[in-house]
Phi, psi and omega in degrees: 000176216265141151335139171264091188305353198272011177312080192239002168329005192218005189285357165304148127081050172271117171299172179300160181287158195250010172314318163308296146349302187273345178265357158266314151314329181300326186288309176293254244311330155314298201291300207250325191295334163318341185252344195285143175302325196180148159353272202318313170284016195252294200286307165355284184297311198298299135024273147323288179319294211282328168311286199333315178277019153086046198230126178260083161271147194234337203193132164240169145203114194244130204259109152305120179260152168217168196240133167180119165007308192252350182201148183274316172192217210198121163252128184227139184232141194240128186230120178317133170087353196211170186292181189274156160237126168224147191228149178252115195275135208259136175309159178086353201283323212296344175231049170258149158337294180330294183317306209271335176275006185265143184290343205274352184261324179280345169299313195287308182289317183299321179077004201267161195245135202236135191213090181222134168288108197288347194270051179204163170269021163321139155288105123338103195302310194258133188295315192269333146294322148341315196270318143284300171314300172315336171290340216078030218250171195224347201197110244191112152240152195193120168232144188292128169272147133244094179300161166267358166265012200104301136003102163237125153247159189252145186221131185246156164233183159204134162250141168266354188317113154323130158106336189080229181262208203216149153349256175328288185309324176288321176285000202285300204301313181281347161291306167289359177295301166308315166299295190303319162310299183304316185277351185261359150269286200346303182300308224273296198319324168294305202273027192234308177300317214278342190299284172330307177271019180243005167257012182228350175211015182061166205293318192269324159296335160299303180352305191278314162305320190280345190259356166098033172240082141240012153285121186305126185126316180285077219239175160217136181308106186232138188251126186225166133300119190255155177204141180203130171253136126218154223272155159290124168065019183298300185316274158033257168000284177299312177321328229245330187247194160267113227297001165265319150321299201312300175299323160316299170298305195295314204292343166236006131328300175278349180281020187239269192318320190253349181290320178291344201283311198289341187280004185245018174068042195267208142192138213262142210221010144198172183216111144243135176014251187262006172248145205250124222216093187242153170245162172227131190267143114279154181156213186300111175110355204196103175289165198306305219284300186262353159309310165294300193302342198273293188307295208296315217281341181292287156348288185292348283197291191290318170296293153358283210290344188283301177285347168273327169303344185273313189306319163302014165178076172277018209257329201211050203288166167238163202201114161211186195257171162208138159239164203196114175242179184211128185177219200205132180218150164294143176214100206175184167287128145214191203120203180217128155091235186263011181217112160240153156263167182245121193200181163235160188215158178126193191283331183273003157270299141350304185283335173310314203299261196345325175268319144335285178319309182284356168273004167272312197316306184249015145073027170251133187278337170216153185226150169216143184291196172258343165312296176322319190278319183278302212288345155308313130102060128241174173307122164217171196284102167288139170252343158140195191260130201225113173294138186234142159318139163079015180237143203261318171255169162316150168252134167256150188221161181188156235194123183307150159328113170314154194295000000 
């Protein structure tokens, strides 16, 4: 049941006070926790620290919202002797069972601070507490985490200690709770920012935006293998379905194609409409030569995936081209005022589109350029030599070898 303040069964049998305790974690948690990489090593030490002093915690657990594409948020449980258990909450939890039989929903939504002893035969509101009394645990706290920005979590403790926790111990925790929260939104707010920009401008341009490249201008010069997907009949498509179809379909359109880029060390650095715009860098660790080969096995890698997504829905097949150059690009800010992008640009991003553009023209899935093609140093099919708009000489193109 919900806490009692009028509670006073446990006011016996007091350690020395623990005001000391909490105004020194208080002290760590400014000072040095604040430098530990991330939630998970903060409640880990913290933990530690709060065993060590002789407070018999058994079960910590701290339940996280998080803002991120694949997961609504994240519980993490800390048990003495053994590793963090962390689990990623799948969107959509808050209206499953689980979510909804759980004490962590009057702490989050409630804001209430929840206090049931586990060792009496009290009938038990909650499944997951039954499940602690089978462990033996004697005792189950729960309190609101509150960020300054609004944002509530929930944070638990449990003991198997007879008798449970003590007074002095149920105040340590809600005392020291405000100190831990500014460092556990610090923790979350750091990995939300690093989140956001790496599901929304990729992993080496957030970077690079958090390192303080954020002036319209600030581009540098990078020599990559470029890759560009585009879907076959997207217009078509789009007239003939709905716009909620539509988004289904591109969503799945892309779970074939980018999934190979990052698994081939590319990174895909813009979404146009139904077309994918991906680099493979050279550089310390990865020659011009394997930079190509990445950029190829990912392509064909993205095609695979198409045709198997068409054979599970032949109802809806789907079809597209991809080109693949080798060349020197800007890589940077550009834009106006306050809203800019991080993107690449210049004339061998211009010749991908452009070759791009010729794989319906010549009924082909893939083209590859001849930079492309020699700095690869394998054998290949030539399709010949080809005038492209806005490019001042022919191009020769090529295409793997027939089978």
């Amino acid at each position: 049941m919900p806490r009692d303040p009028r509670d006073t069964t446990l006011l016996t049998t007091e350690p020395a006070p623990l005001g000391e305790l909490s105004a020194e974690l208080g002290q760590w948690l400014i000072r040095d926790a604040r430098f530990l990489p991330g939630n998970p090593e903060v409640l880990s030490e913290f933990c530690e620290r709060v065993a060590a002093a002789g407070i018999p915690i058994d079960r910590v657990s701290l339940h996280q919202r998080a803002f991120h594409p694949q997961y609504r948020g994240v519980s993490r449980i800390w048990r003495p002797g053994e590793e963090l258990e962390e689990k990623y909450l799948d969107h959509g939890i808050e209206k499953t069972a689980t979510y909804i039989e759980s004490p962590v929903r009057l702490v989050v939504e409630e804001q209430q601070s929840l206090n049931w002893h586990l060792d009496r035969n009290d009938l038990l509101p909650y499944p997951v507490l039954e499940e602690l009394r089978e462990q033996g645990f004697t005792h189950y706290v729960a309190e609101p985490l509150v960020y300054a920005a609004g944002m509530v979590n929930a944070f638990a403790w449990a003991t198997k200690r007879p008798g449970g926790f003590r007074a002095g111990e149920m105040r340590f925790f809600p005392d020291i709770l405000p100190s831990y929260a500014a460092v556990a939104e610090l923790k979350a707010l750091r990995r939300f920012i690093g989140g956001v920009l790496t599901t929304y401008v990729g992993a080496e341009a957030g970077r690079l935006v958090l390192d303080g490249q954020v002036r319209r201008g600030d581009v540098r010069e990078i020599t990559a293998a470029l890759m560009l997907f585009d879907l076959r009949d997207f217009t078509l498509m789009s007239d003939r379905l709905s716009p909620r179809a539509v988004i289904r379909m591109l969503n799945s359109y892309f779970d074939c194609i980018m999934p190979p880029v990052e698994d081939h060390g590319g990174e895909v650095v813009e979404i146009m409409g139904d077309g994918v715009l991906a680099i493979f860098r050279q550089g310390p660790g990865r020659t011009a030569a394997e930079a190509c080969s990445s950029a190829l096995a990912a392509a064909n890698a993205g095609h695979a995936a198409l045709v198997e997504r068409n054979r599970k829905h032949p109802a809806t097949p789907l079809q597209a081209g991809v080109a693949l150059h080798y060349g020197t690009v800007s890589y940077g800010n550009i834009g106006s005022g306050n809203r800019l992008d991080f993107t690449v640009i210049g004339p061998d991003v211009n010749l991908t589109a452009r070759i791009e553009r010729l794989c319906r023209e010549l009924d082909r899935s893939l083209i590859m350029s001849e930079a492309f093609a020699d700095t690869l140093a394998r054998p290949m099919w030539e399709i010949g030599h080809f005038e492209m708009r806005g490019i001042a000489k022919m191009q020769r193109l090529f295409e793997l070898p027939p089978l």
